[in-house]
N, C-alpha and C positions, 0 to 999 in steps of 0.2 A: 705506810704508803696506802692511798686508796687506789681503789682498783679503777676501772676504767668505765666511766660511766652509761647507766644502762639505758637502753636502747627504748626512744619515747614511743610512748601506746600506739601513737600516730603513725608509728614508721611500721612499728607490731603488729599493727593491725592491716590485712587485705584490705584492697577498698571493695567496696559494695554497688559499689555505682554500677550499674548495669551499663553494660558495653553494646553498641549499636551492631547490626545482624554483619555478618562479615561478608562481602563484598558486594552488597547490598546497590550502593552508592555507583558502582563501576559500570554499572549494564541496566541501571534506570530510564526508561523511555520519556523522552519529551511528551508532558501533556498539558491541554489544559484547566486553570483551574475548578472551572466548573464543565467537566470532560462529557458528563452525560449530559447536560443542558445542552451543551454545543453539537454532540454528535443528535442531540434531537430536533437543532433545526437546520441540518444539512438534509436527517430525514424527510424532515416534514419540504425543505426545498425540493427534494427527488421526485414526493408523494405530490405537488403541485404540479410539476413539469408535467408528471405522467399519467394526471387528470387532462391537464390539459389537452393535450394532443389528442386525448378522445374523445373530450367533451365536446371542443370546437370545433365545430364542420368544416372541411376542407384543408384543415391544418397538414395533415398526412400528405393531399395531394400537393400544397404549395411547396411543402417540404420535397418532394420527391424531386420539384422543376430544379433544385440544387443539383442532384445526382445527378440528374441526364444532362446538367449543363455541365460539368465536369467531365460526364463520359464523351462529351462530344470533344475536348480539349485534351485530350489524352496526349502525353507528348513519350516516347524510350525511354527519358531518362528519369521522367517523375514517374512513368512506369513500374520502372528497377525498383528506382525507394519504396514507392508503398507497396509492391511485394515483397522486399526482403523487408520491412515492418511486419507485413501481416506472418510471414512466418517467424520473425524472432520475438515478438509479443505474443503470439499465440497459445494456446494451453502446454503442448509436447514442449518447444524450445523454453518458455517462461520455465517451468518445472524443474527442466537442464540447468538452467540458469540458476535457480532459485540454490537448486540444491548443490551445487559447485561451489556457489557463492556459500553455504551456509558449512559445508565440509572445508571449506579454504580456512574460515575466520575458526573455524572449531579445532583444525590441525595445525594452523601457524601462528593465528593470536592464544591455541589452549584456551580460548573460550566458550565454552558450550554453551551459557546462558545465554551469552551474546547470539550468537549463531544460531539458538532458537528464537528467540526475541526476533533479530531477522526475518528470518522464514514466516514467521506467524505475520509480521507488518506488511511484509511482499503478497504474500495470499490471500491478505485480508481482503484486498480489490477485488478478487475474481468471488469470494463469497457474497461480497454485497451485490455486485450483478450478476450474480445466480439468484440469490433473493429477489430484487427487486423484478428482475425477468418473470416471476414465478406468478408476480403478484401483477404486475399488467399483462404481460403475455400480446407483446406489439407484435404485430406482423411484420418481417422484414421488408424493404425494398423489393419490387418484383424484377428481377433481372432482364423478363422477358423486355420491359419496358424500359432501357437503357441502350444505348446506342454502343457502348462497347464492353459488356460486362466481364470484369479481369478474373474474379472468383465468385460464382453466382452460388449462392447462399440462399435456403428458404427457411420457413418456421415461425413460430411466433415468441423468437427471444432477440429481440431488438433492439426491448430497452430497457437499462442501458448496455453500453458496448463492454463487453469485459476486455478487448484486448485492452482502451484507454484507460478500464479501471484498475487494472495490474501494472499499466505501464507509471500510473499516478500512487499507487501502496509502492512500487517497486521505489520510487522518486525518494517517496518517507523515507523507504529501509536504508538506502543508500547515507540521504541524507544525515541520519541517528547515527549510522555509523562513525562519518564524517566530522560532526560537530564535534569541535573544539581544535579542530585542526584546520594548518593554511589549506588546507583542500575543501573546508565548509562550504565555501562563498562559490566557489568554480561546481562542485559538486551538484547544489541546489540549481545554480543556474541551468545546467546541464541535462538538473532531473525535467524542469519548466519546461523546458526547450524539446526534449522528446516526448514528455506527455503531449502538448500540441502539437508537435509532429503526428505523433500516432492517431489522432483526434481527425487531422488533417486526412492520413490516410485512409481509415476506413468510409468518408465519404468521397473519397478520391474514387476507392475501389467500388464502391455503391453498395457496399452492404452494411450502411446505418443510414439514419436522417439525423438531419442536425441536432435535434433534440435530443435522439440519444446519447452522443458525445458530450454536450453540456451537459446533460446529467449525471453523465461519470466520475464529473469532479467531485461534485458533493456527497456522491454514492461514496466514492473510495474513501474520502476526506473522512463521512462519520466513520464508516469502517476502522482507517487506521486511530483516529481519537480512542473507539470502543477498545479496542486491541491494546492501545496504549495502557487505559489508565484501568484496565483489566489483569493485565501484564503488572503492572505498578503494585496492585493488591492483591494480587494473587503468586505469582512468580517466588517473592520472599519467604511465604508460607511453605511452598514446595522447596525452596532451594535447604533450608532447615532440616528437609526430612531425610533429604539425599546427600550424603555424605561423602560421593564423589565430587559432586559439585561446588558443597561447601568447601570441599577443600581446592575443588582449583579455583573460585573466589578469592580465599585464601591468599594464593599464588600470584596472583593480577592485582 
């Protein structure tokens, strides 16, 4: 009787093929493909704007005839809104927020990458107008000179506005989290809609000029790109070295 035939090299043999980083794939940020090109001409869009307005004479003052026509139209209930905006976009409630948001998805999805990725996307707005504040250094809106000033504001960190540029990173984080789900499309729309809102509001309240708030789109826009596709090459490297992480990857 022959025995029972032996077991081909092929099957003998482990494979060698090297296995892709484990959970790598699950909490990868949207970017795009040429990430620093892009995020350097949203800069360079910022760095134009914020030539502008100093270069050209009178820009600040034409600008301003928007606020005081606003302050003159003040109605109770547009009132309401752009104050509960200025305090739920603002640094203290944004932070609340951010960080609720970022201990919910770390204690109920068990994702920590995720939920750092988050947090880093949502805050990236308010570093880029920290930055970019540093380096024009606008004078705000003079309160005195508005016919109903709601939160009178001075200094020279104008431009741009950080509430719209965290209310616009805050938009991303939501959205990254969102994507691939029936909640994408409503999500995104939702984020559009309160970034202009908030855009809305702080020349409601008279403590920006128009310029500011257009420039916060592209202020936060390169922000979150950089964040992204930084997050993208760098994130993998750390998640390797830390062992709790890779294994809740692992998990998810």
């Amino acid at each position: 009787m022959h025995g029972p035939a032996p077991a081909s090299r092929t099957e003998a043999q482990p494979s060698t093929t090297p296995l892709p980083a484990a959970g790598t794939r699950s909490w990868a940020l949207p970017q795009p493909r040429k990430w620093l090109l892009v995020a350097a001409l949203l800069c360079a869009a910022v760095v134009v704007l914020g030539l502008t307005v100093q270069l050209i004479p009178g820009d600040t003052a034409a600008e301003l005839g928007v606020d005081q026509d606003l302050s003159l139209h003040h109605a109770a209930a547009l009132t309401a809104v752009a104050m509960g905006i200025n305090l739920l976009f603002g640094p203290v409630a944004g932070l609340l927020l951010i960080g609720a948001a970022s201990l919910s998805i770390w204690l109920l999805r068990r994702d920590l990458p995720k939920a750092v990725a988050f947090g880093l996307v949502a805050c990236s707005g308010w570093a880029a107008s920290e930055t970019f504040k540093l380096i024009f250094a606008r004078q705000r809106p003079n309160p005195t000179l508005l016919f109903d000033p709601l939160a009178p504001e001075t200094g020279f960190n104008s431009f741009p506005s950080g509430h719209v540029c965290f209310a616009v990173a805050l938009a991303f984080a939501l959205c990254f989290l969102a994507r691939g789900t029936r909640w994408a499309k409503a999500v995104a729309i939702a984020g559009a809609f309160a970034a202009v809102a908030v855009a809305w509001s702080r020349l409601y309240v008279g403590v920006h000029y128009p310029t500011d708030v257009v420039a916060s789109f592209p202020a936060a826009g390169a922000a979150v790109v950089l964040t992204a596709g930084l997050w993208n090459r760098l994130a993998p490297r750390v998640l390797e070295q830390l062992p709790l992480l890779s294994r809740q990857s692992l998990r998810n």
